[in-house]
C-alpha positions in Angstrom: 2.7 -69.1 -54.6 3.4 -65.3 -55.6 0.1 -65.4 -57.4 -1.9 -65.7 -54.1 -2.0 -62.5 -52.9 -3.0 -61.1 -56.3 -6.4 -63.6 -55.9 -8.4 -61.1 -53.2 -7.8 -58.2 -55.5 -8.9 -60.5 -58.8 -11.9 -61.6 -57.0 -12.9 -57.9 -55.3 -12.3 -56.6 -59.1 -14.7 -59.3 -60.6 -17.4 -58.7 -58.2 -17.3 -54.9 -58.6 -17.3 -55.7 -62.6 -20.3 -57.7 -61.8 -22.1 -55.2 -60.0 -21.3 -52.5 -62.4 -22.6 -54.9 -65.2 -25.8 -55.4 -63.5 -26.3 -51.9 -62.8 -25.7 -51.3 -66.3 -28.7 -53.7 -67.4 -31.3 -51.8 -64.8 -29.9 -48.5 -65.8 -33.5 -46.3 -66.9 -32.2 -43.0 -66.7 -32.0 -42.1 -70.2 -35.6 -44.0 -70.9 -37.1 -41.8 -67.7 -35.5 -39.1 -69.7 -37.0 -39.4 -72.7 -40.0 -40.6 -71.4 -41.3 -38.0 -68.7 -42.1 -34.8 -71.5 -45.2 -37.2 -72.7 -46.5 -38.3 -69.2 -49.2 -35.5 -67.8 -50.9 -35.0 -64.5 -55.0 -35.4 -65.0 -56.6 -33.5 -61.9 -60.9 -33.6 -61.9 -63.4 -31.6 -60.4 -67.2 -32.8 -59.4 -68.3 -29.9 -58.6 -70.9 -29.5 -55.3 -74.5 -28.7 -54.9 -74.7 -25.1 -54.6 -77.2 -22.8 -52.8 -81.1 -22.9 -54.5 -81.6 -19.5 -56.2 -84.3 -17.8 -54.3 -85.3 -13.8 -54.3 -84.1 -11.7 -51.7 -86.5 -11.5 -49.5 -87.1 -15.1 -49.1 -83.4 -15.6 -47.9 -84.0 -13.0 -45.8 -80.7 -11.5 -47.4 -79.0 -8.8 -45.3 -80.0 -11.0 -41.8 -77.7 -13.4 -40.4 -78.8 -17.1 -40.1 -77.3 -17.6 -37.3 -78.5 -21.2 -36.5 -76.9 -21.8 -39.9 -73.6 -20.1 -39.2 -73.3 -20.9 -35.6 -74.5 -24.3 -35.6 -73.5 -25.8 -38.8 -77.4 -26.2 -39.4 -78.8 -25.9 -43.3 -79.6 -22.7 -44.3 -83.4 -21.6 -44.7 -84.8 -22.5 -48.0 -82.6 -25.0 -48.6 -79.9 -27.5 -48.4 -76.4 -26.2 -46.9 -74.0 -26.2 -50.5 -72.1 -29.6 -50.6 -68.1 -28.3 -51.5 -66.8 -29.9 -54.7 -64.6 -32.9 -54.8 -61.5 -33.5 -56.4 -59.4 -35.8 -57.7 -56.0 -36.8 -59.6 -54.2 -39.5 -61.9 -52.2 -40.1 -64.7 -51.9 -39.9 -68.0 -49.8 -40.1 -71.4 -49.5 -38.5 -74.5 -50.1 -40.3 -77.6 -50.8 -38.0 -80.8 -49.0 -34.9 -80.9 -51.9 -33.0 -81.8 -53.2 -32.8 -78.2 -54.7 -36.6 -77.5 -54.4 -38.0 -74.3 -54.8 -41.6 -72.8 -55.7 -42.2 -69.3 -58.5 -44.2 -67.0 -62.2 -43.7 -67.4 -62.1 -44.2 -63.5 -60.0 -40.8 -62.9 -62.4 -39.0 -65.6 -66.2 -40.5 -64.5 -68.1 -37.9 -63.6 -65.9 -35.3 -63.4 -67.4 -31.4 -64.4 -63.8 -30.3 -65.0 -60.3 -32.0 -66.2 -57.3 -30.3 -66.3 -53.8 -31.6 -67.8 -50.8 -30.6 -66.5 -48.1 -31.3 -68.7 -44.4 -32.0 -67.5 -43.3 -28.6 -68.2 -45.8 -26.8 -65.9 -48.0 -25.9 -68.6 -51.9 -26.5 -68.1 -54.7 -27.0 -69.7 -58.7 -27.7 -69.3 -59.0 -30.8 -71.4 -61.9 -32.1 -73.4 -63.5 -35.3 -72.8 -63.6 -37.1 -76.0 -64.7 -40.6 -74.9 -65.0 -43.0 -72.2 -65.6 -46.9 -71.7 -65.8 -47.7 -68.8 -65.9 -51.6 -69.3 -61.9 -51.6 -70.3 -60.9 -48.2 -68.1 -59.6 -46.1 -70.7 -61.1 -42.6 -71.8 -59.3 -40.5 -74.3 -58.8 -36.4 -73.5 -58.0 -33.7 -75.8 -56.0 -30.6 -75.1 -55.6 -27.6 -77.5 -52.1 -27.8 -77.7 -49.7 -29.1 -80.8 -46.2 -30.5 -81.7 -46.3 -32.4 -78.1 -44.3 -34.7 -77.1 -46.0 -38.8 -77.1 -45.1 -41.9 -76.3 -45.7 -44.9 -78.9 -47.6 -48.0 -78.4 -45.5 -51.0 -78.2 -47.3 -54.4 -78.7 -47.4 -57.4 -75.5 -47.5 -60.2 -77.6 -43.6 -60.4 -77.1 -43.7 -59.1 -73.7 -42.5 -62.0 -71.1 -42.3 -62.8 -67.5 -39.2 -61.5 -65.2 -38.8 -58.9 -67.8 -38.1 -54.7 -66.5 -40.7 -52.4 -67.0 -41.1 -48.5 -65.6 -44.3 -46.5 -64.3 -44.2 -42.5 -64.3 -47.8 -41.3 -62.7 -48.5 -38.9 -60.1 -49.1 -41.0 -56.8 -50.7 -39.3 -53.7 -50.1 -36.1 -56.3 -46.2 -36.3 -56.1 -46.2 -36.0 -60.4 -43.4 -37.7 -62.5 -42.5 -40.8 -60.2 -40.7 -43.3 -61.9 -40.9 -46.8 -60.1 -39.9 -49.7 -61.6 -40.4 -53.9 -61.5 -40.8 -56.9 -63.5 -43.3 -58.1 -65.4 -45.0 -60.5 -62.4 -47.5 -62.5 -64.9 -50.3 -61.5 -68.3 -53.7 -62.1 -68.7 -54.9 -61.5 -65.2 -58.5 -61.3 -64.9 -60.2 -59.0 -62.9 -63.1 -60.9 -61.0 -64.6 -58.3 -58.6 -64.5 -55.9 -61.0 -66.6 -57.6 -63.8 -63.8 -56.1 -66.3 -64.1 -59.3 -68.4 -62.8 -58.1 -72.0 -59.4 -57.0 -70.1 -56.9 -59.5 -69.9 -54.2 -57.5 -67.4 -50.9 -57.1 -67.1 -49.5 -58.3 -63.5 -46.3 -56.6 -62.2 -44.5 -55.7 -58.8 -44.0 -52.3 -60.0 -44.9 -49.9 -57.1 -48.2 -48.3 -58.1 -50.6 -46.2 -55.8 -53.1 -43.6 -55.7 -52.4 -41.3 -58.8 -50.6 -43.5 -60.7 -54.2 -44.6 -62.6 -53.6 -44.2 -66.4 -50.2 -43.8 -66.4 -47.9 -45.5 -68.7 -46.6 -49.0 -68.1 -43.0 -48.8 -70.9 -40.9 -51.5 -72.0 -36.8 -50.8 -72.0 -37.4 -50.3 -75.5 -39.1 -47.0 -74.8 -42.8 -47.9 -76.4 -45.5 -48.3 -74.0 -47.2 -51.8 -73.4 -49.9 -51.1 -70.8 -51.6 -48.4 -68.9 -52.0 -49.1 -65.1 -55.2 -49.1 -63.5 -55.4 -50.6 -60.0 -53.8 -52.7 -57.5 -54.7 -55.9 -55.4 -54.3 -54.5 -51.3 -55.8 -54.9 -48.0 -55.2 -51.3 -46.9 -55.2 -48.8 -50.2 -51.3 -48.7 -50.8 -48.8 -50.7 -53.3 -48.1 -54.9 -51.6 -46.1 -55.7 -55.2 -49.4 -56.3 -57.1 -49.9 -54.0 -59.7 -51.9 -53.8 -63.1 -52.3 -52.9 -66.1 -54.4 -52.8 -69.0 -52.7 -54.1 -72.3 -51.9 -51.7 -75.0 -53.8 -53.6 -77.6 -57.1 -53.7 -75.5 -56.4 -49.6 -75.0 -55.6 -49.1 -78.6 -58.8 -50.7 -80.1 -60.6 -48.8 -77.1 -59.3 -45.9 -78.5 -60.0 -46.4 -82.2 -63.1 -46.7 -81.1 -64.2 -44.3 -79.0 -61.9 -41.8 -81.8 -64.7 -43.2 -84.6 -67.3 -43.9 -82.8 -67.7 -42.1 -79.8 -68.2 -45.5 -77.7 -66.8 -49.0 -78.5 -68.6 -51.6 -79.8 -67.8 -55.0 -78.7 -67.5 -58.4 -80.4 -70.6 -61.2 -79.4 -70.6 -64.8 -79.7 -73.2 -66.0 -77.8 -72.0 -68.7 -75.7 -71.7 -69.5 -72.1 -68.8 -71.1 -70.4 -66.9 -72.3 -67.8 -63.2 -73.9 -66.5 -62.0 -77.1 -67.5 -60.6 -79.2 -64.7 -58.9 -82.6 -64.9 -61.7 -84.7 -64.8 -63.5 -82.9 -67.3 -61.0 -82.6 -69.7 -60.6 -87.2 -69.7 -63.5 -86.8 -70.1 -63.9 -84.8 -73.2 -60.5 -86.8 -75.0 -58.6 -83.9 -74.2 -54.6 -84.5 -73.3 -54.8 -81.5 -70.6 -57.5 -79.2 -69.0 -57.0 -76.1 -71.3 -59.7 -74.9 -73.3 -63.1 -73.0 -73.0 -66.3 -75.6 -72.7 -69.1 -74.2 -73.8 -72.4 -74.8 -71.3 -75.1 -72.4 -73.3 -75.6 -71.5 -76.8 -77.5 -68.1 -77.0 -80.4 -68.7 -79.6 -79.6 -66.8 -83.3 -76.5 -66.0 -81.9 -73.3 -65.6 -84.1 -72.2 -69.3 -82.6 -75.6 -71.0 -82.7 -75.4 -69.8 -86.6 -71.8 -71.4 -86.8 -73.1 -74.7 -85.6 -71.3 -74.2 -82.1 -72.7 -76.6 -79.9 -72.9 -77.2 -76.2 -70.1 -79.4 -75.1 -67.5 -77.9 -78.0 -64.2 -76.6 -76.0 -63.2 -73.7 -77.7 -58.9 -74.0 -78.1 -58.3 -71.2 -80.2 -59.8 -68.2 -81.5 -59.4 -65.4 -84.3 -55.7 -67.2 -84.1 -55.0 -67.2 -80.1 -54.9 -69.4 -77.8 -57.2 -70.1 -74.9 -55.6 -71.8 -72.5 -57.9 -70.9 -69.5 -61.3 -69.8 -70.1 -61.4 -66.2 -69.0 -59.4 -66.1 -72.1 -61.7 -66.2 -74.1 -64.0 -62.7 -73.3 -61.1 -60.6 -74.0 -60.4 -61.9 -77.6 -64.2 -61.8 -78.5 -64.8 -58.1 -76.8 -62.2 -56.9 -79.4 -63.2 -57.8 -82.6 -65.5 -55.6 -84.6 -68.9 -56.2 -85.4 -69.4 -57.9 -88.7 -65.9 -59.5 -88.6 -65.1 -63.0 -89.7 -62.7 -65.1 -87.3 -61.6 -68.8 -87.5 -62.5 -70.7 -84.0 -60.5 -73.5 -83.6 -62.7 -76.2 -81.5 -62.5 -79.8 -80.1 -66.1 -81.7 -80.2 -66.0 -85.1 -79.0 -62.0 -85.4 -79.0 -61.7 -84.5 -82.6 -60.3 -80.9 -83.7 -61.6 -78.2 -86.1 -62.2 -74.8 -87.1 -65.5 -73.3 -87.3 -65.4 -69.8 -89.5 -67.9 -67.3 -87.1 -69.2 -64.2 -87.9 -69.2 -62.0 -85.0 -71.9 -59.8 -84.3 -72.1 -56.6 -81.8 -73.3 -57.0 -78.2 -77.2 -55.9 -77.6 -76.2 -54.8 -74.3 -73.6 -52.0 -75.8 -76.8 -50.5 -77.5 -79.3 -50.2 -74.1 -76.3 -49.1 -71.5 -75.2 -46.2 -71.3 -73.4 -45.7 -68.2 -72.1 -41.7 -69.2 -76.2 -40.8 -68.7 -76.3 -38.2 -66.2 -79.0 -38.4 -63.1 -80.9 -36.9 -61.1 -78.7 -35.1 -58.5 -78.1 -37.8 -55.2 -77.6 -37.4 -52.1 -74.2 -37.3 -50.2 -72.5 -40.6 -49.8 -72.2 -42.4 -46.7 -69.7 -44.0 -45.0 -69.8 -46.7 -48.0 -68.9 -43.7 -50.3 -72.7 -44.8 -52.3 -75.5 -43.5 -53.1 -78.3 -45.3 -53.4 -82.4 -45.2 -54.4 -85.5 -47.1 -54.1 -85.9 -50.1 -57.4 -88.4 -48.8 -59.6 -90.9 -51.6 -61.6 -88.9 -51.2 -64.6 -85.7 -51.6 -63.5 -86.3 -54.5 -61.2 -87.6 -56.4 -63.8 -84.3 -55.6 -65.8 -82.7 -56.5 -63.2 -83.9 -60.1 -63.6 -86.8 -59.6 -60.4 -84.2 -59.4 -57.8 -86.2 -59.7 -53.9 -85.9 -56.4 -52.3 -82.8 -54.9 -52.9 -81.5 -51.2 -53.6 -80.0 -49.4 -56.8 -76.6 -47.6 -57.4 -77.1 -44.4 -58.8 -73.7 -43.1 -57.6 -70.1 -44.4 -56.8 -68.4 -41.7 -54.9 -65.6 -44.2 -53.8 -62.4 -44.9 -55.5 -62.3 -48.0 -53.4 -65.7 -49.3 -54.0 -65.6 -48.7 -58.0 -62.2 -50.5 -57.8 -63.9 -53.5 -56.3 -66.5 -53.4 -59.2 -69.4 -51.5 -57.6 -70.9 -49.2 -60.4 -74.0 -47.6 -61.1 -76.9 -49.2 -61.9 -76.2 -52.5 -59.9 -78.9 -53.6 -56.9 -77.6 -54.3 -53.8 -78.8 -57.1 -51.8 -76.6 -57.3 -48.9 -74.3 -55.9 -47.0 -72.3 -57.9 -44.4 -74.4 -60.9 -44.9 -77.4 -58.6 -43.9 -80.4 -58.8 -45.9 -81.2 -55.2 -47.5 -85.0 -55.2 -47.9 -85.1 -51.9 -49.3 -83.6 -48.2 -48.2 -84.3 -47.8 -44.4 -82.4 -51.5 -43.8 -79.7 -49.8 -46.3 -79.2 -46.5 -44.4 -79.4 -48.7 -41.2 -77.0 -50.9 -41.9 -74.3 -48.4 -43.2 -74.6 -46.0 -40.2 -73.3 -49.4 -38.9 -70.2 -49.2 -41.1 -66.6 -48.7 -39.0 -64.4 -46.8 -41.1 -61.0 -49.1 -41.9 -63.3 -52.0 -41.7 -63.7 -54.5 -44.8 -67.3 -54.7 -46.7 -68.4 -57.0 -48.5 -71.6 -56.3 -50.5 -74.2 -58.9 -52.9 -74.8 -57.0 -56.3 -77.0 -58.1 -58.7 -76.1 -56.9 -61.9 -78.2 -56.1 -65.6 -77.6 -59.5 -66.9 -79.3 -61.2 -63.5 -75.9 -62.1 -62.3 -75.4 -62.0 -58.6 -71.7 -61.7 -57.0 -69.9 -60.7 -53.6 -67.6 -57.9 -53.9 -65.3 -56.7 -50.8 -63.3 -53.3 -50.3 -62.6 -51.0 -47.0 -64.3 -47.6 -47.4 -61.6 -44.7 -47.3 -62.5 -43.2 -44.0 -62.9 -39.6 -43.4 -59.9 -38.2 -42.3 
């Protein structure tokens, strides 16, 4: 009976132990700490059409144009100068010597990138490569002894399990936010970023934050964030990011080569469902069934055959098949792998010599174009379908090219250059008249949802809101 007004004060002190303890295990000040000197600001610059050169006395130069200046009309002999347009992101440092990892996204197109590092220094940076296919591009300042972050490996990485973002969102640079690790190998459908299987978290990630770090408690970085999942442009809990493996062999890559070369196999699939999988003797609906062979492809010379469910490859497992793209699109050209297969209920590995995709040789989505014209309210610009290109395009009826993504929103969704479009809001585009037509129709906040056709003859709906104008 004297003990029991000693039990309140035992059970206050054990909760505030508790607490303390789990503030203790969320503690990330000394990682922010460390962390922050390697994590740089990347701001772009497109620059703007600027006034056609003409002599003198065909600008009339020492007269005002005063329809020009007092009307906002184009000046005489010319277009009126479109201003330049900026942008802003993330980035990290990973080689002391000056190297730099962020998003192709914040880079594409940009005329000038400068790095701002944590200690208000700045520097323009060079571009030293770009893929566009897995998001990462690799800068170079002229800078040494720099403080980097390391690469950490996501193999080990598991669900529930704290990891921190530092970026720049909306420009406010070295945020730290923090979550869990919400799920891995995400795929990307809108986007047709196939070859990256994505980290998922609930870290809070917006505008800015692109190719930014993603680091584990243990200090080494495990992914770089590249976009989020929302109805209205800012952070719902679905965040992510682009695994540290996929980057480093990107980087490698683009370091030797100047571009990467992806891993082919040549086959075609699709998703195993219950019924398919009782079908094929298999005990559950995991796998990758294989529905075309490519002809003198690297799996039609390994005796692949259609009908084989692919289990395993180079070692991994494919559980679902969107696993299976990743794995091939990072193995070098002219490697050997084991693929682990089951044909007719019975297991067993097929040796396959993997041989570079044809596509990486005839795309080259860094080309530069002929200037376009001003975006419209669907932030695209757009031309007529020449012969040539239609008929890469596998014949597509009507239609109009991409020749420049202007919005963040719409190259998040998967829009990029080169694509046809064939509709827009279930409306048929016969060419650019119904195009111009139908965007002038476009109500800015509004959802989108646009038909592409892409260079493989693929076809595919792909939604976003266009960032209005104000």
């Amino acid at each position: 009976m004297k003990n029991q007004p000693m039990q309140p004060l035992l059970l206050l002190a054990l909760m505030l132990g508790l607490v303390a303890a789990a503030q203790a295990r969320v503690d990330f000040t000394d990682l922010v700490e460390e962390s922050i000197p390697a994590v740089v600001n990347v701001e772009t610059t497109r620059f703007g059409s600027r006034p056609s050169e003409q002599p003198a006395q065909q600008r009339g130069e020492g007269l005002p144009d005063l329809f020009g200046d007092l009307f906002g009309m184009p000046p005489r002999g010319g277009q009126r100068p479109q201003p330049d347009r900026r942008g802003s992101g993330s980035g990290f440092i990973f080689d002391s010597n000056g190297l730099i990892l962020t998003n192709h996204h914040v880079v594409d197109g940009a005329d000038e990138i400068i790095v701002r590092l944590a200690d208000r220094r700045e520097f323009e940076a060079e571009l030293l490569g770009s893929d566009a296919e897995t998001d990462i591009a690799v800068l170079r300042i002229e800078a040494d002894g720099l403080p980097t972050l390391s690469f950490g490996e996501t193999e080990s990485l598991r669900q529930g399990e704290w990891v921190i973002a530092i970026g720049s969102p909306f420009s406010f640079e070295q945020s730290v936010t923090a979550g869990i690790v919400s799920g891995k190998g995400r795929t990307q459908q809108s986007a047709q970023q196939q070859y990256v299987p994505f980290i998922q978290t609930d870290v809070a990630i917006n505008r800015g934050n692109s190719g930014g770090p993603l680091i584990r408690t243990d200090g080494t970085v495990v992914g770089i964030n590249s976009w989020i999942l929302s109805s209205h442009g800012g952070n719902i809990g679905l965040s992510f990011a682009i695994p540290v493996e996929v980057a480093q062999s990107s980087v490698e890559q683009l370091l030797e080569f100047g571009r990467v070369r992806r891993g082919w196999l040549g086959v075609g699939i699709q998703v195993i469902n219950r019924e398919t999988a009782e079908a094929l003797g298999l005990d559950r609906p995991s796998g990758a069934l294989v529905n075309r062979v490519e002809p003198d492809s690297p799996a039609a010379k390994a005796n692949i055959e259609v009908g084989d469910v692919i289990l395993r490859f180079n070692g991994m497992m494919v559980d679902v098949f969107s696993d299976l793209p990743p794995l091939v699109g990072m193995v070098r050209p002219g490697t050997e792998v084991p693929v682990e297969i089951s044909r007719q209920g019975e297991r067993q590995t097929i040796t396959v010599t993997i041989e570079q995709r044809e596509e990486d040789e005839d795309i080259d989505d860094d080309a530069p174009s002929e200037p376009v014209e001003p975006a419209n309210a669907l932030g695209l610009a757009v031309e007529p379908i020449d012969t040539e290109t239609r008929r890469r395009l596998g014949d597509p009826q009507g239609g109009v090219l991409v020749v420049d993504v202007q919005s963040d929103a719409a190259y998040r969704a998967g829009v990029r250059r080169g694509q046809a479009i064939l509709m827009v809001n279930n409306q048929q585009v016969a060419g650019i008249d119904d195009f111009n037509r139908i965007a002038d129709t476009i109500e800015p906040g509004r959802s989108v949802a646009l038909l592409l056709q892409r260079s493989d003859g693929n076809t595919s709906f792909v939604a976003y809101t266009p960032e209005s104008d104000d």
